[in-house]
C-alpha positions, 0 to 999 in steps of 0.5 A: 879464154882470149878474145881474137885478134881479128877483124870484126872481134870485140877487142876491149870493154870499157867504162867511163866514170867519174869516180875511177875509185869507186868503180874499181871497187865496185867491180873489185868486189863483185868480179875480183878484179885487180888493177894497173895503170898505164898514165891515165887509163886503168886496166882491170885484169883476172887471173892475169888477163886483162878482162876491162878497162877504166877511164874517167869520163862524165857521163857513166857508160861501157864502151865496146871496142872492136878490133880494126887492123888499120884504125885510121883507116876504119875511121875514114870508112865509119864517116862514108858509111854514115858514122861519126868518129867523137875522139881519136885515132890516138895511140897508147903507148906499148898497147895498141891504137884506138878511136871511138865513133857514133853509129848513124843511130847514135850508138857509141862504140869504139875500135882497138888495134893492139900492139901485142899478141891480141885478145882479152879475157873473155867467155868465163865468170868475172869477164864479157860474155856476149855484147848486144847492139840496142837500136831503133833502125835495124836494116840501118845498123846491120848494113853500117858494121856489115860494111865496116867488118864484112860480117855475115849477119843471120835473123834469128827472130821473125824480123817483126816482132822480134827482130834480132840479128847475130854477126860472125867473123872468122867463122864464129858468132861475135856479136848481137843486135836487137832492134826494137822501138824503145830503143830511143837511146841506141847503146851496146849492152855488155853482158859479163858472165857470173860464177855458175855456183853463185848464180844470177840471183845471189849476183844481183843481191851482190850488185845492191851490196856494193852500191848498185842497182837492179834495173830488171829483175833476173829472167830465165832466156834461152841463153841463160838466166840474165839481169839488167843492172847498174853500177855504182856510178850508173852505168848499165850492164847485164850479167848472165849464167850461161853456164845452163841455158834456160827456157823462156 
């Protein structure tokens, strides 16, 4: 499915590296993704739909972009609520208009407004199934992208021991926050769902396979079986059979 073109809604992932080649094949070899190019950028599609997008940059990481009807707009809003925009608005030819900011706690994340019908690939094997907000200050960060994107955010923890808030727009659950003290370095974790007759177990096998890592070991969590893993470049992600919710 795609993701809608709505306020408050993931709009595009992405990944900083700096060796385009080697990433893509990584990603090629455990999701089947293809590639095209727009000028410098790359985007990785499945089945037709653009599910990623690549980019060259230092420092491997994946960026979140969230989807903003008037970007320059949203930019002067990040600013007066505490954030810093780091590059842009600047517009891409024939797709749409993007920055990236810095949350108040440091959190990178950027937002998209496209130029076309809207949406990516999303929710099946191969493509971004929930993307979850790790911070240190959660009062903080709910109150900074409840400003920007009027969610409405609900506890699902206890708030203490387990704090974790989930954000709707337009009537559904778009994305996650957990806050927690280890969270030294806040940064927004995507988590992309595996083939449900692989399994996460054979997907992380798969990761080592091709160059990367394990950070943690698969764990059974009421969403489903999820692991902790990097890329070939170090970039950190997680991926999820949500297809059978586990027990914790």
């Amino acid at each position: 499915m795609l993701s809608p073109a709505i306020s408050g809604a993931p709009a595009l992932v992405d990944i900083a590296t700096a060796n385009r080649a080697a990433t893509c094949d990584f990603y090629s070899g455990l999701f089947g993704w293809t590639y095209s190019s727009a000028g410098d950028y790359v985007y990785a599609e499945l089945d037709g739909d653009v599910v990623a997008g690549v980019r060259s940059g230092e420092q491997a990481a994946w960026t979140l972009y969230v989807h903003a009807d008037a970007v320059e707009t949203a930019a002067k809003d990040i600013e007066e609520a505490g954030g810093q925009v780091v590059f842009g608005p600047h517009q891409a030819p024939g797709h749409g208009e993007a920055l990236v900011a810095a949350d108040p706690a440091g959190a990178v994340f950027g937002l998209w407004r496209t130029d076309g019908p809207g949406g990516f690939g999303v929710g099946r094997p191969g493509t971004l199934t929930w993307a979850e907000l790790r911070t240190i200050d959660g009062g903080l960060i709910d109150s900074f992208y409840g400003r920007l994107f009027g969610y409405e955010q609900r506890q699902i923890g206890d708030g203490r021991q387990f704090d974790y808030t989930v954000w709707s727009a337009g009537g559904q659950t778009r994305l996650g926050r957990h806050a927690d003290k280890s969270y030294v370095l806040p940064y927004w974790l995507m988590q992309f769902a595996v083939d449900p007759d692989v399994g996460t177990d054979a997907t992380v096998v798969r990761v080592t396979d091709l160059g990367g890592s394990v950070i943690g070991d698969p764990v059974n969590i009421p969403a489903g079986r999820i692991a902790l893993v990097a890329d070939v470049s170090g970039a950190i992600f997680a991926l999820i059979d949500d297809a059978r919710p586990q027990a914790s």
